[in-house]
Every structure is written in C-alpha cells, then in structure tokens.
N, C-alpha and C positions, 0 to 999 in steps of 0.2 A: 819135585812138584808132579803130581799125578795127570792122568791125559785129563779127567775132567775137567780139574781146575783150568787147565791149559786151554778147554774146548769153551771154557763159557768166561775167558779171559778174550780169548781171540773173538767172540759172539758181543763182547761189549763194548769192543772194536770195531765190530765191524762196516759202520758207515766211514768212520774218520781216513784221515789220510797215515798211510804208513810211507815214509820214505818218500813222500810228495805223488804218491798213488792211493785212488778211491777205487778200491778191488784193481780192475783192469784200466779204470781210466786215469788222465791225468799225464804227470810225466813234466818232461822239461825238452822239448823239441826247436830249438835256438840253434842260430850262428854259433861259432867256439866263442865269437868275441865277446858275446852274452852270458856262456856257459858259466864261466867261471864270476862274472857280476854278478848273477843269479844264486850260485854255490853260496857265494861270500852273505848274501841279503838273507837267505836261506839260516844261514849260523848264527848272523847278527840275533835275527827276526827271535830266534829258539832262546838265545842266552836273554835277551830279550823278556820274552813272557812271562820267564818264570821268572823274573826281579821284581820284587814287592816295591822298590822304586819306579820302576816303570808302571807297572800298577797301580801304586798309586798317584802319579802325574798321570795318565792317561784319566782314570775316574776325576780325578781333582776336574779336568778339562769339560768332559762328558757332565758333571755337576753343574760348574760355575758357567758354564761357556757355552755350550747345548743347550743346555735347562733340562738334561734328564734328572729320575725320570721321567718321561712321556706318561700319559693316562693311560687306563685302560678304560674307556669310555662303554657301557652300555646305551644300545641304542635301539631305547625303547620304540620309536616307532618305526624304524626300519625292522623289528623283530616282530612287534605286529601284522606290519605288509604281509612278512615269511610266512609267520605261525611258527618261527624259531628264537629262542634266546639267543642275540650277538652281542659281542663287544668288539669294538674296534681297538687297535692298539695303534698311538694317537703320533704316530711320526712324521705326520705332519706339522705338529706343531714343534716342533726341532728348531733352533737355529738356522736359518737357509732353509727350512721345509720340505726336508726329509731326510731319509736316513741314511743321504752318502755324505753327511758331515762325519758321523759316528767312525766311520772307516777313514775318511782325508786325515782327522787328527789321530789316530792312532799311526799312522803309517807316516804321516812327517812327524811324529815323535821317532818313529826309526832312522828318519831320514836326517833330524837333527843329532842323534845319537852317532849316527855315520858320518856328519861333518859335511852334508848336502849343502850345497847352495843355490839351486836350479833345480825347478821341479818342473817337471811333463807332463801333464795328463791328456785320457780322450775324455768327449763327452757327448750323449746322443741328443736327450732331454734337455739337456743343460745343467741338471741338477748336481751332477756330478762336476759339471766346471765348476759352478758357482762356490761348490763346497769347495773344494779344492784351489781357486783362489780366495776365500774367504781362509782357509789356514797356511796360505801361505804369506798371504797377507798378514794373520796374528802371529806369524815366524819369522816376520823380515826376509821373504825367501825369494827370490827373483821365480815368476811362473808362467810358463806358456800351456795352453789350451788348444789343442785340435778337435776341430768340429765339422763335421761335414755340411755341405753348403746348403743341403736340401732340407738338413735337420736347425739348422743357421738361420734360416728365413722363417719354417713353421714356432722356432722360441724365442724369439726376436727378445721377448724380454728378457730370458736369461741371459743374452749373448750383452745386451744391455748392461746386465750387473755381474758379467765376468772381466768386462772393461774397466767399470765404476771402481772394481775392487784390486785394477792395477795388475790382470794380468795381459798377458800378450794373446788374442786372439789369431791363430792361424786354420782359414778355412779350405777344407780341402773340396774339388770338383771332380775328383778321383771316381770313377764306377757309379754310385746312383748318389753319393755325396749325404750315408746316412753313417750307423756307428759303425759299421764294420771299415767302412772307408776311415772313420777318424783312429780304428784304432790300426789301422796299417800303417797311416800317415806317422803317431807318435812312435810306433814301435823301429820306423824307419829314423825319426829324429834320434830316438834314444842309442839305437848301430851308432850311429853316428856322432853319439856326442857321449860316450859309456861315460863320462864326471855324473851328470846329470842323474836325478830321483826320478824314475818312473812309479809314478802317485795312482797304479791302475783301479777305478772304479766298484765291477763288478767282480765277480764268481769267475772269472775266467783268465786264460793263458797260462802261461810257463808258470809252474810250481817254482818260487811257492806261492804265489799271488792266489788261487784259490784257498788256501791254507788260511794265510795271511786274512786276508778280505773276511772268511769266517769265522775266524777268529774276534775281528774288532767287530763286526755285528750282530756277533751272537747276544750281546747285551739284550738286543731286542726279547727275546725268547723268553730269557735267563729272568727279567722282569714281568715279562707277561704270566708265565708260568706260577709269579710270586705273586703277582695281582691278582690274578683268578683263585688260585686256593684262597686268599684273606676274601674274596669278594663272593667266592660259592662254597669252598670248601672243597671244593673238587677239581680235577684235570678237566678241559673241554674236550668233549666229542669230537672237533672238526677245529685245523687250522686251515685257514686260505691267504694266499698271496699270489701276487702277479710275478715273470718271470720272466725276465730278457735272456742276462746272463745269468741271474739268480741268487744279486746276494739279500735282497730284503727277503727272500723266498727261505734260505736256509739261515739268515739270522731270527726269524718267527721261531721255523719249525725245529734249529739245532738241538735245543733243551729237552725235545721232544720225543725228537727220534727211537729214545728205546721204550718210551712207554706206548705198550703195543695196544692200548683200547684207544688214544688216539689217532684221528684219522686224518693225514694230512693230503691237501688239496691243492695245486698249484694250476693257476690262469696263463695260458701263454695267451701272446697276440698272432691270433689269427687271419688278421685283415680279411678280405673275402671270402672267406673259406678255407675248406682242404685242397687248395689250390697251388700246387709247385709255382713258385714266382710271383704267388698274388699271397704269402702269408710268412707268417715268422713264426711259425709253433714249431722249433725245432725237434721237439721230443716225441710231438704227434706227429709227423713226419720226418725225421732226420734218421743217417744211419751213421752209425761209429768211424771217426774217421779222424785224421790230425789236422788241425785248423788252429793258426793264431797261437802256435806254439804248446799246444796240448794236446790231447787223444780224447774224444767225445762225443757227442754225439752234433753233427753239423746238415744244413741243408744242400746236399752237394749231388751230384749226378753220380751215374757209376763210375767215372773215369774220375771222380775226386771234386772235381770243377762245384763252387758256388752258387746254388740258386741267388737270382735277386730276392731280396726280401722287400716285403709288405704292412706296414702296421701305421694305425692314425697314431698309434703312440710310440712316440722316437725313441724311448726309452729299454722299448720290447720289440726294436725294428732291428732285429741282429740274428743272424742264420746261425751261431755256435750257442754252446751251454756250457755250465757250471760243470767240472767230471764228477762233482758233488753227487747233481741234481742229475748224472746219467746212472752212476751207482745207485742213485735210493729210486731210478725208475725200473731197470735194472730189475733191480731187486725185492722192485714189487712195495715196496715201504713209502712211496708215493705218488699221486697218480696226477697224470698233466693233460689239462684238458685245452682245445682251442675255443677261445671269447673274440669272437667274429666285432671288427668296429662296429659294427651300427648295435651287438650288444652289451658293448661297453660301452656308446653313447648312451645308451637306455638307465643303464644303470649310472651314469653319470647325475643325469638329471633327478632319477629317483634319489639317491642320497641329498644332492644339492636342497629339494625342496620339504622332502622328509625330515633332516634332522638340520638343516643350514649348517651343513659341512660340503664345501666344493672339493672334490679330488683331482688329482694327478689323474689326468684319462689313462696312465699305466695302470694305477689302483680301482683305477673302475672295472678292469676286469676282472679284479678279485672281487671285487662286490657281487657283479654279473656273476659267476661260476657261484659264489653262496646261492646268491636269485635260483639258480637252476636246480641247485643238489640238495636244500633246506625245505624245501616248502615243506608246510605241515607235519614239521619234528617238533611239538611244543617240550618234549622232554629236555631234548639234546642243547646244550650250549657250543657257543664257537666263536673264533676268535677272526678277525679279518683282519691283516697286518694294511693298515693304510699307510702305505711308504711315502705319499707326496701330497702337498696341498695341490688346489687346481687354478692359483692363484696364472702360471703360465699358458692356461692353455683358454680360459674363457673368451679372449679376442678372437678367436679361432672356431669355423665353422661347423658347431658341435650342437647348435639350436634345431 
C-alpha cells in the first residue's frame, strides 16, 4: 500500500477513536480492579457492533420502543426571527424525552448480553436516570441511580419518575451535590460492587465509554443527515448542540465530521460568565488534564484541583468533556462557545412561544448560540439537535 493511500486512510480517521484514544486524549485511567472490567466491556462492546444480531435488536428497540425515527422539524417562525433557515432535530419527542434513551438501550443490550443483573447509573438533569430506569425496567434489571442532592431538588420531577419506574434513588451531599458529585458517587459504587453494569450516560470516562456512548447516539446525525438531503437536497451549513459531557453534541455532529463545508457549533453552559467557579464551559476555559478516568480537557487549577462548576442547566453543570469533543476542538473541526443562563433563559422562552415547543433549558443553549451566529444568513440552512423536552424544568424559576 502506497504512503498516500496510507495518508488519506489515517485523515478519514482521524477524529474517531484508535485503541480507546481521540489523537491525544482519552485513555483508560482506573483502579487495576476496573482495568481489566473495562478490557473485558471493551471486547464484548467491539464483537458486539459488528453482529447484524445485535444490530438488529438494538434498531428493532430504537423502532418499536423509542419511536425513532425523531423528526426533522423546520421551524418556520423561529427562522423568520433569525433571517436563517433551521430545522430542529426532534429528540425530544423520544420515549422519556430525549436522547439518553437511545444510548441506556443500546448499552443494557450489552449488559444483557454480559449476563448483568444490576445496573448503576449517574444522572444530572435526570434525563439520564429516567432513561436508564425506564430500560432497566423493560429488562427486569434491578437499578440504582446517583444523583447529586442540589441537582435532586432543582428536577424534583425526574427524581419523581426514576422512583415510579422502580429504581433505587441514592442522593449524594458530596461537594456542591451536582453531576460531577453523582458521577464519583457511582463510580465509587461500581470499585465496589465490579458484578454490577455501569450504564454511564454521557461522552465521558474510562474508554471505552466514550466509544461506546458515540456509538449508540450516532443514530441522531446518521438520520438527520438523511432527512435534510430528502428535505433540501443538500448538507446544512451549520450543526448546533448543547454540551455537558457531550454526547447529544457528537451524536448530531458524528455523520458530519468529514464533510468539511459543514460547520459545526457546540453551546456549553456558561452560567455567569467566563467566570472560574461561576461556569461550566469546560472547553472555553478548561486545560487538558485526567479527570473521572480520562485525559481531557477539565476545569481544574494549576495543581490539578476542580473548579466548582456553575449552570441553571444540571445537565451541563459538569467541569470535564467528551476526549471526542477535546480532539475536534483541538483540531479546529469544532468550535465551543459559552451560552451565559439568563441567555439560555432568553432563548427558552423565544422557542416556547414561537413555535409551542418548550425545551430542556440544556437545549436552549443551543438555540441561544444559533440566536447569536445566524442572524441574517437567509441562504444558509441548519440543523439544532434539541436533546430534551422542557417538560422538567417549567416549575422552575425561568419566567
């Protein structure tokens, strides 16, 4: 095989993970007594994906039990407001309302395939418990849920229907009592209990969970990308998503990655500002570092130590990143901006009464960051990955 073939083999590569590494980040930084749990989930996970059985029991799931596909929604008067063409891509309307169902069942099909009978999860928003007992629920699977106490009080309702659906609620009062707290909490359950499935959420920790996690959400993209060509004929100009740990963020933009005219956009929560200890835009502030069992990029001091984080949205209230989403910032292939709460409230409201669609105040920041970067492109088309309805957070002082 010649160098070039070689050079533009390794260049169509080059976002993905090699060996549970995105270029330089990534990695698997655990206990030994994890290491080798990890190895083994790692092999299952691989022999796994490529089985046109698994394949197709996970779509069967995702079909019948989801209700994908999701829409791809034009939203004509919020693209009036702009003076841009958008479409939202519609994961809110998911089973459980939004798109950490799409990942819970694919990863307790692993889990069942492993002979699981105990599942773990963390969860900020809640969205991620709820999924996550709601398939362990459709698996007969005994599940506990850690949730930090701060994050516990502001989604009262999710916490509501992570009970209803029979799993075991445990809150932690650990540090500020939001996700980074819930996921020390599980990841210390899990040391501790290696039988048990660790069911992780987002884009983040010990390879191969970011693997993994992008893997089962790439659907998102993989269908958007098929809805927009039958719907314009063409690629969109601009993808946006919100971005905690990041996996609604890289399951929009994965399909996308190598076509280089579009332009991808990602919303962190920047609570106050560029403010060390009053925000959560890891990428707009964070420096590379190993956190929660990966190499990434985190908000930490020079000695290593964790900033508090800050966000109205619990779901993007988390000081690490996707090593995904540090490679394609990295590398220039996507850019992360901070969406301040008061204008993700803004944008809250504007979609709510524009098109009577309420969002996950996580997803209103990707609306907000379109609001900023679109104004008067009437050419340009774009896509807004809405990951949550806002069905959780309307009780809550967003008026």
């Amino acid at each position: 095989m010649n160098t070039t073939i070689l050079e533009n083999e390794k260049k169509e590569k080059q976002f993905e993970s090699v060996n549970g590494r995105f270029g330089e980040f990534g990695g698997m930084y655990v206990p030994p007594i994890l290491e080798s749990k990890l190895l083994n989930l790692a092999s299952v996970f691989e022999s796994l994906k490529g089985s046109k059985e698994f394949e197709d029991e996970f779509l069967y799931y995702l079909q019948t039990y989801v209700g994908r596909p999701s829409p791809l929604y034009f939203a004509k008067n919020l693209s009036d407001l702009v003076g841009s063409k958008i479409y939202l891509k519609r994961e809110d309307l998911n089973h459980t309302g939004s798109h950490k169902i799409n990942n819970t069942i694919g990863q307790i099909l692993v889990a069942k395939h492993m002979g699981a009978t105990e599942i773990v999860a963390e969860t900020g928003a809640g969205q991620h418990g709820v999924a996550t007992a709601t398939a362990a629920a459709l698996f007969g699977m005994k599940c506990k849920v850690f949730m930090g106490a701060k994050d516990a009080e502001r989604q009262k309702m999710n916490v509501s229907r992570i009970k209803l659906l029979g799993a075991e609620m445990v809150l932690t009062h650990e540090g500020r009592g939001t996700l980074k707290d819930a996921v020390d909490a599980a990841l210390g359950y899990y040391i501790e209990h290696p039988d048990v499935f660790y069911l992780l959420g987002s884009q983040v920790g010990p390879h191969p969970y970011p693997t993994m996690v992008g893997y089962f959400q790439s659907v998102i993209g993989k269908e958007a990308k098929r809805q927009l060509l039958e719907a314009e004929g063409r690629l969109p100009d601009h993808l946006f998503a919100c971005i905690g740990g990041g996996s609604n963020a890289i399951g929009l933009f994965g399909d996308f990655l190598y076509d280089e005219n579009v332009a991808i956009h990602a919303a962190e929560g920047g609570g106050e500002g560029a403010i060390l200890g009053k925000t959560a835009a890891t990428l707009s502030l964070g420096k590379p570092g190993v956190f929660q069992g990966t190499f990434s990029y985190a908000l930490s001091d020079e000695n290593g130590d964790i900033f508090p984080t800050q966000s109205i949205a619990a779901g993007l209230d988390y000081p690490g990143i996707s090593p995904q989403h540090a490679l394609l910032k990295d590398s220039n292939r996507a850019d992360y901006h901070l969406i301040t709460d008061q204008e993700a409230i803004k944008a809250f409201k504007i979609l709510s009464s524009l098109e009577g669609i309420i969002p996950a105040i996580e997803s209103s920041h990707a609306v907000a960051l379109a609001l900023k970067l679109l104004k008067d492109k009437p050419n340009d088309i774009s896509i807004i990955n809405l990951s949550g309805r806002g069905d959780k957070d309307v009780e809550r002082n967003l008026m």
